[in-house]
N, CA, C and O atoms as CSV, one atom per row, in Angstrom:
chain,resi,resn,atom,element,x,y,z
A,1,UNK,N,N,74.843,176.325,179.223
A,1,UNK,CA,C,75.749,175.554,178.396
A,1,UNK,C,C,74.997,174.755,177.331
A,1,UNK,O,O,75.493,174.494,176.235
A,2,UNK,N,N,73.571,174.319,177.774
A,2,UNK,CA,C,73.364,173.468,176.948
A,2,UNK,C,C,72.395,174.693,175.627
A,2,UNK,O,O,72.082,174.531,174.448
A,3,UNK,N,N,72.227,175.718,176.490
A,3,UNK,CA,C,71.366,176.089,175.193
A,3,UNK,C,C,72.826,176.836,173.821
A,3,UNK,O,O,72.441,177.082,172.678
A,4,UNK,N,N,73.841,176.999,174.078
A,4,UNK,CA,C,74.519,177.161,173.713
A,4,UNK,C,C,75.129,175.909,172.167
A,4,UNK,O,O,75.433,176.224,171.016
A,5,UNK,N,N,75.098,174.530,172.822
A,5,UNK,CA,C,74.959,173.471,172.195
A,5,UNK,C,C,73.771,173.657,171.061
A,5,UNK,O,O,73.914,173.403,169.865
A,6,UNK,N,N,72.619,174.132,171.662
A,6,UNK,CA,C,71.777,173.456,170.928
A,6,UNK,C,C,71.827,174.955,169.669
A,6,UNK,O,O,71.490,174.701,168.512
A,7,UNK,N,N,72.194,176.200,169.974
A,7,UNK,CA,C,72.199,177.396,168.941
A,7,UNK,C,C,73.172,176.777,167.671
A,7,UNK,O,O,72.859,176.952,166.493
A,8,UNK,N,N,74.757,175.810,168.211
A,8,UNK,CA,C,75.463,175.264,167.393
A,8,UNK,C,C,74.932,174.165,166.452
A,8,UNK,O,O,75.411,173.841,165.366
A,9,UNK,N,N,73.928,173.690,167.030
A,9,UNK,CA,C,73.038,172.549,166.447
A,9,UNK,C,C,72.056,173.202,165.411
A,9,UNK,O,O,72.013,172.474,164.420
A,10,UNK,N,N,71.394,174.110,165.295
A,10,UNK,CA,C,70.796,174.722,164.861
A,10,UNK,C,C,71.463,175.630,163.655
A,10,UNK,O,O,70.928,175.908,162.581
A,11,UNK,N,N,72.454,175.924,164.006
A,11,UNK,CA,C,73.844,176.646,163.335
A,11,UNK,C,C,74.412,175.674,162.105
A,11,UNK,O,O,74.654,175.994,160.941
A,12,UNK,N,N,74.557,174.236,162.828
A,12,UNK,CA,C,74.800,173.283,162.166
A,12,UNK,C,C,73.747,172.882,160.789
A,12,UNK,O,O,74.045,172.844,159.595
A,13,UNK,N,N,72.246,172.572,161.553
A,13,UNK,CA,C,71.187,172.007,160.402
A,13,UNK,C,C,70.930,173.315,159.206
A,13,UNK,O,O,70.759,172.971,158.036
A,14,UNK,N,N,70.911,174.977,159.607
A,14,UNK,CA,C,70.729,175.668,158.692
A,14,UNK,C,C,71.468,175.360,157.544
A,14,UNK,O,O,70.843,175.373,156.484
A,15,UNK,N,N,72.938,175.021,157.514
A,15,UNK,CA,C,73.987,175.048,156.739
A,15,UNK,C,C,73.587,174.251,155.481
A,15,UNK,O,O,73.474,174.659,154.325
A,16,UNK,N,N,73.346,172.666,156.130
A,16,UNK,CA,C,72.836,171.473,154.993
A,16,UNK,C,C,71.207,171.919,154.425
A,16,UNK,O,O,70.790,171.696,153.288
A,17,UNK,N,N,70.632,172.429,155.258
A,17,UNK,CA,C,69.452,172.593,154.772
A,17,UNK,C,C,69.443,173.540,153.582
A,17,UNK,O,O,68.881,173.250,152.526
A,18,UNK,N,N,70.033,174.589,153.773
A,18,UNK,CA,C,70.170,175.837,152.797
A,18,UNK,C,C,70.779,175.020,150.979
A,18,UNK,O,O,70.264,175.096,149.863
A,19,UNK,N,N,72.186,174.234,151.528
A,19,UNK,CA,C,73.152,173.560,150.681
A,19,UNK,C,C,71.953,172.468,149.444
A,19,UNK,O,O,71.903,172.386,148.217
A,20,UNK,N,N,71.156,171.803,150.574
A,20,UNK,CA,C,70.270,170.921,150.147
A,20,UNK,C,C,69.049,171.430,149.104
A,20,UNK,O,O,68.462,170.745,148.266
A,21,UNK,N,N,68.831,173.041,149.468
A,21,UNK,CA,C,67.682,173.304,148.741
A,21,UNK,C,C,67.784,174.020,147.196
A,21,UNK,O,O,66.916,174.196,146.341
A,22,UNK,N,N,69.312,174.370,147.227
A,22,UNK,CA,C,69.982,174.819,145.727
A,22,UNK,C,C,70.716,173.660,144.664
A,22,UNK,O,O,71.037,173.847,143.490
A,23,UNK,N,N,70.880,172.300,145.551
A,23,UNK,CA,C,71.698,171.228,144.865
A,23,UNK,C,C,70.431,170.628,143.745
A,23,UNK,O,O,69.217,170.510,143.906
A,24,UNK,N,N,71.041,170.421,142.945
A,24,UNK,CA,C,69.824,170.427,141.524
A,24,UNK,C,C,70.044,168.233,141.707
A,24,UNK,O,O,69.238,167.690,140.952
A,25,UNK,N,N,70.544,167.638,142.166
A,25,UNK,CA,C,70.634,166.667,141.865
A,25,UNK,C,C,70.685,165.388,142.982
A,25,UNK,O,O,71.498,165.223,143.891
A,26,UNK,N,N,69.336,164.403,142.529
A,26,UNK,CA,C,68.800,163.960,143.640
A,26,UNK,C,C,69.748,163.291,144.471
A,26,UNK,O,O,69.659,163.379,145.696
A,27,UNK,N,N,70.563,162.692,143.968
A,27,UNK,CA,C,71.235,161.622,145.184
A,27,UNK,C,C,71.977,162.510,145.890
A,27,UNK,O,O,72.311,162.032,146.974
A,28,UNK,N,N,72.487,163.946,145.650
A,28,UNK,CA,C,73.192,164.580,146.746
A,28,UNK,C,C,71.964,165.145,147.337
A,28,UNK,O,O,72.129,165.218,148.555
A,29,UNK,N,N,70.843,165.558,146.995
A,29,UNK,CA,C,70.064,165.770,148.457
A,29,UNK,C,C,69.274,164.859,149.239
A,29,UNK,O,O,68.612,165.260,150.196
A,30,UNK,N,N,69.313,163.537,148.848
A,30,UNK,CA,C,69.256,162.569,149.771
A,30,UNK,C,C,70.376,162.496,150.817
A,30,UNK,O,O,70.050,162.449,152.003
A,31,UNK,N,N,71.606,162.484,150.488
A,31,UNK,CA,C,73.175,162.513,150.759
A,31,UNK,C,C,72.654,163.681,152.590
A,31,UNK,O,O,72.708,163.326,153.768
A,32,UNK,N,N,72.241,164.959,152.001
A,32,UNK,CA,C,72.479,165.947,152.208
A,32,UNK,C,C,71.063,165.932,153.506
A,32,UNK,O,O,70.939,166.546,154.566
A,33,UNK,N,N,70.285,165.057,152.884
A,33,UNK,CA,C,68.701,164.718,153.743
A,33,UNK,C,C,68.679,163.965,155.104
A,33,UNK,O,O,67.986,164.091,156.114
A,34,UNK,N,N,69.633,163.186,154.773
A,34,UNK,CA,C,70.156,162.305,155.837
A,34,UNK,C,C,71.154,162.812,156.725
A,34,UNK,O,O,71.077,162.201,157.791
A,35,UNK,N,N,72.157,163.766,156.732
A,35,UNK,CA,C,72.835,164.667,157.114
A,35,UNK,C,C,71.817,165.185,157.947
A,35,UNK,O,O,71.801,164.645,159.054
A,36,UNK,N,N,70.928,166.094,157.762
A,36,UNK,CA,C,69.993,166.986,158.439
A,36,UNK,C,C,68.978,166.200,159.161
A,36,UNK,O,O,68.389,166.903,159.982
A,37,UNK,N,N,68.597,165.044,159.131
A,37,UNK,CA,C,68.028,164.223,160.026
A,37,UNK,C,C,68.966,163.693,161.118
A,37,UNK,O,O,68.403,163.356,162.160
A,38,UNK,N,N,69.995,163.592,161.073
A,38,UNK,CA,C,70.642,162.805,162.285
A,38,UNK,C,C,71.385,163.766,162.970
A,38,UNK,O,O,72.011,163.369,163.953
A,39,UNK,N,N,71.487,165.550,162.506
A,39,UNK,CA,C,71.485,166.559,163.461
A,39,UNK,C,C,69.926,167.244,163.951
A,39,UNK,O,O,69.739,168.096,164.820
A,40,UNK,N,N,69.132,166.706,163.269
A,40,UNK,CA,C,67.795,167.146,164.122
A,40,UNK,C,C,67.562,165.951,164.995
A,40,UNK,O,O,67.201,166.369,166.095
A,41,UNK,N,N,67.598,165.036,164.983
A,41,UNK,CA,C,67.624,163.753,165.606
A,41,UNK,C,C,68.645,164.411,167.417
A,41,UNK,O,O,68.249,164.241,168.570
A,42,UNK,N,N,69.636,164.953,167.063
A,42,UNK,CA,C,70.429,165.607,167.912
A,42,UNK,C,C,69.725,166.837,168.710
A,42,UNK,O,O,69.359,166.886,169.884
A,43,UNK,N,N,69.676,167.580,167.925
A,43,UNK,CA,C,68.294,168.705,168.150
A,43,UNK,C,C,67.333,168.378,169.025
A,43,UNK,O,O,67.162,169.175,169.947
A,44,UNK,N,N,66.371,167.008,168.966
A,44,UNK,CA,C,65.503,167.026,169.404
A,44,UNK,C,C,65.259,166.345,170.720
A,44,UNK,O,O,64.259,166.147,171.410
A,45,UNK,N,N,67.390,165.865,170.882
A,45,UNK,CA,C,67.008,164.987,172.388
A,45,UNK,C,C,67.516,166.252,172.858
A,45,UNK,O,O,67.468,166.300,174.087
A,46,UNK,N,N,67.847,166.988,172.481
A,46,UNK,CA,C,68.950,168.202,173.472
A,46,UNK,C,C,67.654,169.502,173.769
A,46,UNK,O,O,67.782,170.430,174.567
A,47,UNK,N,N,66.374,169.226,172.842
A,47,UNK,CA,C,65.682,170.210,173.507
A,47,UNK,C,C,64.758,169.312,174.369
A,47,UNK,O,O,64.205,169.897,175.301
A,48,UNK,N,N,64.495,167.993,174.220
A,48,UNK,CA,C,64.024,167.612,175.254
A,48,UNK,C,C,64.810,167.367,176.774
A,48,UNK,O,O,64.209,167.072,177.807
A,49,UNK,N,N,66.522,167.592,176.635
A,49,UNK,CA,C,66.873,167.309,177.954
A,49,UNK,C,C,66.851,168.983,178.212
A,49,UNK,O,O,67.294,169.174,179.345
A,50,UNK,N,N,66.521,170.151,177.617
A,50,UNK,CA,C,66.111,171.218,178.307
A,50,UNK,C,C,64.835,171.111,178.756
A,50,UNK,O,O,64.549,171.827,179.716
A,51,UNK,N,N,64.157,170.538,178.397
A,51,UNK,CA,C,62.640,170.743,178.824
A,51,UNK,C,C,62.791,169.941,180.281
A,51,UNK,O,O,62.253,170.471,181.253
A,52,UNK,N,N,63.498,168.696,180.465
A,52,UNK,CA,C,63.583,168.435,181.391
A,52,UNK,C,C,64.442,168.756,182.559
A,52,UNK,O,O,64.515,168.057,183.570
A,53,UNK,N,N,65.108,169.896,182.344
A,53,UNK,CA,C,65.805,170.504,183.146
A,53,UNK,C,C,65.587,171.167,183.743
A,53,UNK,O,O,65.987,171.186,184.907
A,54,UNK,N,N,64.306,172.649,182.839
A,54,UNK,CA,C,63.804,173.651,183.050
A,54,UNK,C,C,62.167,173.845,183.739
A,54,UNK,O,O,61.683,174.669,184.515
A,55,UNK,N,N,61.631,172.658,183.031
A,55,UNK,CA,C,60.261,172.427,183.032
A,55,UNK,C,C,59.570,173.274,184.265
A,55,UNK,O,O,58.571,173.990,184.326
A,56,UNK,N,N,60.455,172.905,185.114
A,56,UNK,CA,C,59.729,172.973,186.655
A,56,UNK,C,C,59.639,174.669,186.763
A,56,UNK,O,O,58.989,175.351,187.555
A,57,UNK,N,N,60.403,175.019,185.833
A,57,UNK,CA,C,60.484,177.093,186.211
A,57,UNK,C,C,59.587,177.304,185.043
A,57,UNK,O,O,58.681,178.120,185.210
A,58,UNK,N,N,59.669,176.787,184.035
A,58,UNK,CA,C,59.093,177.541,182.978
A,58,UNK,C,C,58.507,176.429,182.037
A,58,UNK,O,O,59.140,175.802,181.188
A,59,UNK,N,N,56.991,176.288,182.392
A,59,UNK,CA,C,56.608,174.904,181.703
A,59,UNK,C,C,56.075,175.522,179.956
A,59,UNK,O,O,56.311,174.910,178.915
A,60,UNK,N,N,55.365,176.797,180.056
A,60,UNK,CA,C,54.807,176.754,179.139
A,60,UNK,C,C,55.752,177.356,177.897
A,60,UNK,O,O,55.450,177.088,176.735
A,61,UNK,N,N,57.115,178.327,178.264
A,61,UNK,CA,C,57.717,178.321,177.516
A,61,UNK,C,C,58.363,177.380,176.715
A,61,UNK,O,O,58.454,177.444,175.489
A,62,UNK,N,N,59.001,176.132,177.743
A,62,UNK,CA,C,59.816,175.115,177.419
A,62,UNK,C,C,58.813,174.061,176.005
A,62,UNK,O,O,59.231,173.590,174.947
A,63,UNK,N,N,56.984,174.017,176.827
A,63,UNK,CA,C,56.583,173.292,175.880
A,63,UNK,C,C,56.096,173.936,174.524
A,63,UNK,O,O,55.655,173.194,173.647
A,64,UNK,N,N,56.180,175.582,174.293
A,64,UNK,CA,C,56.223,176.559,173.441
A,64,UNK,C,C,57.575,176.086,172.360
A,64,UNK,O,O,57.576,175.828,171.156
A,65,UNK,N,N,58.782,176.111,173.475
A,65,UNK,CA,C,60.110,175.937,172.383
A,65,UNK,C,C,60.122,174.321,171.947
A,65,UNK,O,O,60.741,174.060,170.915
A,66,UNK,N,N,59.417,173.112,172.734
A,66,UNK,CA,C,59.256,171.800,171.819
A,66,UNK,C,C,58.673,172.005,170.698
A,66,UNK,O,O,59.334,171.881,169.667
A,67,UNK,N,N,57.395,172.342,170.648
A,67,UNK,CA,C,56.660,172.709,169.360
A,67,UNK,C,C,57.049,173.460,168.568
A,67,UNK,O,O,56.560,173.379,167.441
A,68,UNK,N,N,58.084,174.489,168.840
A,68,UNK,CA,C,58.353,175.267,167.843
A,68,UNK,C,C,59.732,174.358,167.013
A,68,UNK,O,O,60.137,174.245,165.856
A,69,UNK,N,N,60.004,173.990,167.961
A,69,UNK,CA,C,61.848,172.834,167.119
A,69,UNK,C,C,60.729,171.714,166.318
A,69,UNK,O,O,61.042,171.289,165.206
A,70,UNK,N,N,59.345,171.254,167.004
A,70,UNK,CA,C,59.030,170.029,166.080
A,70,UNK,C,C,58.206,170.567,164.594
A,70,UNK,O,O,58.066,169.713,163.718
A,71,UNK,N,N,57.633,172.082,164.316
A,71,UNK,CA,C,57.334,172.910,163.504
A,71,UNK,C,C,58.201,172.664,162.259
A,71,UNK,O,O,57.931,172.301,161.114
A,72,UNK,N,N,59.887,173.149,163.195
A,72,UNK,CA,C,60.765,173.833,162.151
A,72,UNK,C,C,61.213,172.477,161.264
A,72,UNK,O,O,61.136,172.340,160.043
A,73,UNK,N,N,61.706,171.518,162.264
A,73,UNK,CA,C,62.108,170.023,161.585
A,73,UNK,C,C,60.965,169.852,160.510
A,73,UNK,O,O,61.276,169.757,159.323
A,74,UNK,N,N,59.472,169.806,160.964
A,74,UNK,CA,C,58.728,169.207,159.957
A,74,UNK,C,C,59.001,169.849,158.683
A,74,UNK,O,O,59.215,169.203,157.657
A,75,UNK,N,N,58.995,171.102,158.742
A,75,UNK,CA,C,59.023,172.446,157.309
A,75,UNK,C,C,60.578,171.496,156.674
A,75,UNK,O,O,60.690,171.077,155.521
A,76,UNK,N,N,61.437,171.368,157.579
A,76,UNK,CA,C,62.666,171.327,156.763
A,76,UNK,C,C,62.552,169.979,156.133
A,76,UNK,O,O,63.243,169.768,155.136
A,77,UNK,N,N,61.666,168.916,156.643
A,77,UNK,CA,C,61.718,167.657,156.282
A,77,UNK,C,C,60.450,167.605,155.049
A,77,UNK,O,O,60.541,166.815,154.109
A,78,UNK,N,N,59.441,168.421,155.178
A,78,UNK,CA,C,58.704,168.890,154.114
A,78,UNK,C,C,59.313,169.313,152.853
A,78,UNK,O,O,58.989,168.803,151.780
A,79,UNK,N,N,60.293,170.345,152.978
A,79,UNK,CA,C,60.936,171.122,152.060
A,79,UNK,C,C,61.762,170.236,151.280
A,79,UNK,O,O,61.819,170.518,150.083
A,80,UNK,N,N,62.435,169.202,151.680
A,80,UNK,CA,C,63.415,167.886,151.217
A,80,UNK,C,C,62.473,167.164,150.416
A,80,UNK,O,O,62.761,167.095,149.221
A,81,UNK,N,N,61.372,166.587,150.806
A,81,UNK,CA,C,60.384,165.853,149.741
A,81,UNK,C,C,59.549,166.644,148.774
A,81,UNK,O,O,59.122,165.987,147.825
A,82,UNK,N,N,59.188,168.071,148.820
A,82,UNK,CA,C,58.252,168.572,147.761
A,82,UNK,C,C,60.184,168.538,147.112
A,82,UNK,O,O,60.231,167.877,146.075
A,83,UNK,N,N,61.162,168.921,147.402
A,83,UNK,CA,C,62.187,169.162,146.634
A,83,UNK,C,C,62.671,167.755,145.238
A,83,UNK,O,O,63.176,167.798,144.116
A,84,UNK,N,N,62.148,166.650,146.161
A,84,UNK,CA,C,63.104,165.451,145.352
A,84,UNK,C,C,61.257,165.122,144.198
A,84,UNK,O,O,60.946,164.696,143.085
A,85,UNK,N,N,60.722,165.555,145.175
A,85,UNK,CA,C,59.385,165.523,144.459
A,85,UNK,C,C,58.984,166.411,142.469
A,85,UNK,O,O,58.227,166.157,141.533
A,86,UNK,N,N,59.681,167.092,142.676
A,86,UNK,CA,C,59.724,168.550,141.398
A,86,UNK,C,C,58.840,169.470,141.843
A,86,UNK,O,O,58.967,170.574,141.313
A,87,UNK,N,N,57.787,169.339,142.834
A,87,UNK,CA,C,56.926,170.323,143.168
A,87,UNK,C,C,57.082,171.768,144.029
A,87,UNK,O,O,56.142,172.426,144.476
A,88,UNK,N,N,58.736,172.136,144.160
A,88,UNK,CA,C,58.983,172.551,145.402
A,88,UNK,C,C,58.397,174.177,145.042
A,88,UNK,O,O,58.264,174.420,143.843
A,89,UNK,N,N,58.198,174.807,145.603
A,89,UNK,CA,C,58.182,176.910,145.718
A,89,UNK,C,C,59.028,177.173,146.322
A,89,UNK,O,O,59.563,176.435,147.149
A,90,UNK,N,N,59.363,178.362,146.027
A,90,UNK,CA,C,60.908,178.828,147.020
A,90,UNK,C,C,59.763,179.741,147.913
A,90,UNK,O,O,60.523,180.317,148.692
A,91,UNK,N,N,58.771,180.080,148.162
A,91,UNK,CA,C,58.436,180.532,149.694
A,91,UNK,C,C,58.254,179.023,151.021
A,91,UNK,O,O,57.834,178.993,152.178
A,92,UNK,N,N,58.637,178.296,150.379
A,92,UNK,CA,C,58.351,177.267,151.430
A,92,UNK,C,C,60.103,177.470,152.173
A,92,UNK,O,O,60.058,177.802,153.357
A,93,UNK,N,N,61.082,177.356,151.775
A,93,UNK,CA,C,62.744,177.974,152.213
A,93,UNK,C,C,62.000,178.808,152.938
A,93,UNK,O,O,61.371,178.156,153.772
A,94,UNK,N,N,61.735,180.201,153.020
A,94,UNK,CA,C,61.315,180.826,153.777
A,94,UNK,C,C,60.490,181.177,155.123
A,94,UNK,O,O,60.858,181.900,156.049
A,95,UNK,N,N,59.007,180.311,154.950
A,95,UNK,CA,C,58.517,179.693,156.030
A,95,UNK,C,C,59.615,178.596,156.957
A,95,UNK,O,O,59.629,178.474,158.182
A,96,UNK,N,N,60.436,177.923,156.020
A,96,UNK,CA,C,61.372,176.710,157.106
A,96,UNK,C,C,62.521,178.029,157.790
A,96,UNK,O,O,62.263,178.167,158.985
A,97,UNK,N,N,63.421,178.776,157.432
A,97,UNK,CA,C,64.064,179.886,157.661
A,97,UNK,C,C,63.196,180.519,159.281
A,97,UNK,O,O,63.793,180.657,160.349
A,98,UNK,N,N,61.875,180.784,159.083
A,98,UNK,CA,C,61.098,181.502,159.872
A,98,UNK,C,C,60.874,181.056,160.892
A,98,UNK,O,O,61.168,181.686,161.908
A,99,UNK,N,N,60.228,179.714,160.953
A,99,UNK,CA,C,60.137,178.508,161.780
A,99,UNK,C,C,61.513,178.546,162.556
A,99,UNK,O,O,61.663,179.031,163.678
A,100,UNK,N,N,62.508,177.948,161.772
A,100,UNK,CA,C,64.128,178.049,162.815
A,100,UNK,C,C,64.028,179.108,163.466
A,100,UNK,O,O,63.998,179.056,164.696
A,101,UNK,N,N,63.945,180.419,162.728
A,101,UNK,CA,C,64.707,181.753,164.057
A,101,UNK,C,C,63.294,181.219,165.004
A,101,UNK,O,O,63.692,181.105,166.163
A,102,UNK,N,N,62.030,180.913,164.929
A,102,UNK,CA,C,60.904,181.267,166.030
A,102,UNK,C,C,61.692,180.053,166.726
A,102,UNK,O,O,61.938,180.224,167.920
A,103,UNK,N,N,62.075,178.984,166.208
A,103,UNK,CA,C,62.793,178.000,167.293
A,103,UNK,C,C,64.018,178.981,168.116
A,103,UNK,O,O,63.989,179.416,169.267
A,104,UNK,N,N,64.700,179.081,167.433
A,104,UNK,CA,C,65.748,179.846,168.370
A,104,UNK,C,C,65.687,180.805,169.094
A,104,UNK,O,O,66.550,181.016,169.947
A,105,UNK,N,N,64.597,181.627,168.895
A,105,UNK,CA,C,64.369,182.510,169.865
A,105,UNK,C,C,63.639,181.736,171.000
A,105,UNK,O,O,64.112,181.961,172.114
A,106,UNK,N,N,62.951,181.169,170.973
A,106,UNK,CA,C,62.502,180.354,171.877
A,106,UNK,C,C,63.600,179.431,172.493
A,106,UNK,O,O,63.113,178.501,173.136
A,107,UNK,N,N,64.415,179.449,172.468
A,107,UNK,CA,C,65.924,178.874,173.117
A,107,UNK,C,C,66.328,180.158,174.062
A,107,UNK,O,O,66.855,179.920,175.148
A,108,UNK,N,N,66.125,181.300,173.726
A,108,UNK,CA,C,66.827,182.449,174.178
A,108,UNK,C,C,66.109,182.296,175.285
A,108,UNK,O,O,66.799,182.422,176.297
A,109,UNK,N,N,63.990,181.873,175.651
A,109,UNK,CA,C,63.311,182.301,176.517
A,109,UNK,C,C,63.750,181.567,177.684
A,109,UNK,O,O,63.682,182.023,178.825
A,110,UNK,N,N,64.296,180.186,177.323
A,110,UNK,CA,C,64.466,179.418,178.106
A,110,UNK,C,C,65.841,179.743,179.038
A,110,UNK,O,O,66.164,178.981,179.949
């Protein structure tokens, strides 16, 4: 049930993140920045109450799928400041994109 939650959570942050990286104008991707922090904020207690659920069967996956959710957040929280910054590349979208599915598949292991 809960990894189910957390695919919707994940389902959820792609949406603003994607929205955030085509909006040409800063105060909506601040708007849009803050949005995606307080569902990764969500994200990140819901993969820690899997880790503490699971831990005991599967330690190295569980601490495989922390690192991979704290990876993907950083890229997406990276991608928001080179963005408001003017410096952004569009292969960095891509690496954050890559990062998520390696998070989510790592939801599946668990």
């Amino acid at each position: 049930m809960l990894v189910n939650i957390m695919m919707f959570l994940w389902a959820l942050l792609i949406i603003p993140f994607l929205v955030g990286m085509y909006v040409k104008q800063d105060k909506t991707i601040i708007k849009i920045m803050l949005y995606t922090r307080i569902i990764y904020l969500i994200v990140l207690v819901g993969d820690i109450m899997l880790i503490l659920r699971n831990f005991k069967t599967n330690p190295v996956i569980d601490t495989l799928s922390f690192f991979a959710t704290v990876i993907a957040i950083s890229f997406i929280d990276i991608s928001y400041q080179r963005k408001i910054q003017g410096n952004f590349k569009p292969y960095l979208i891509w690496i954050t994109i890559i990062s998520i599915i390696i998070s989510i598949f790592c939801l599946f292991l668990i």
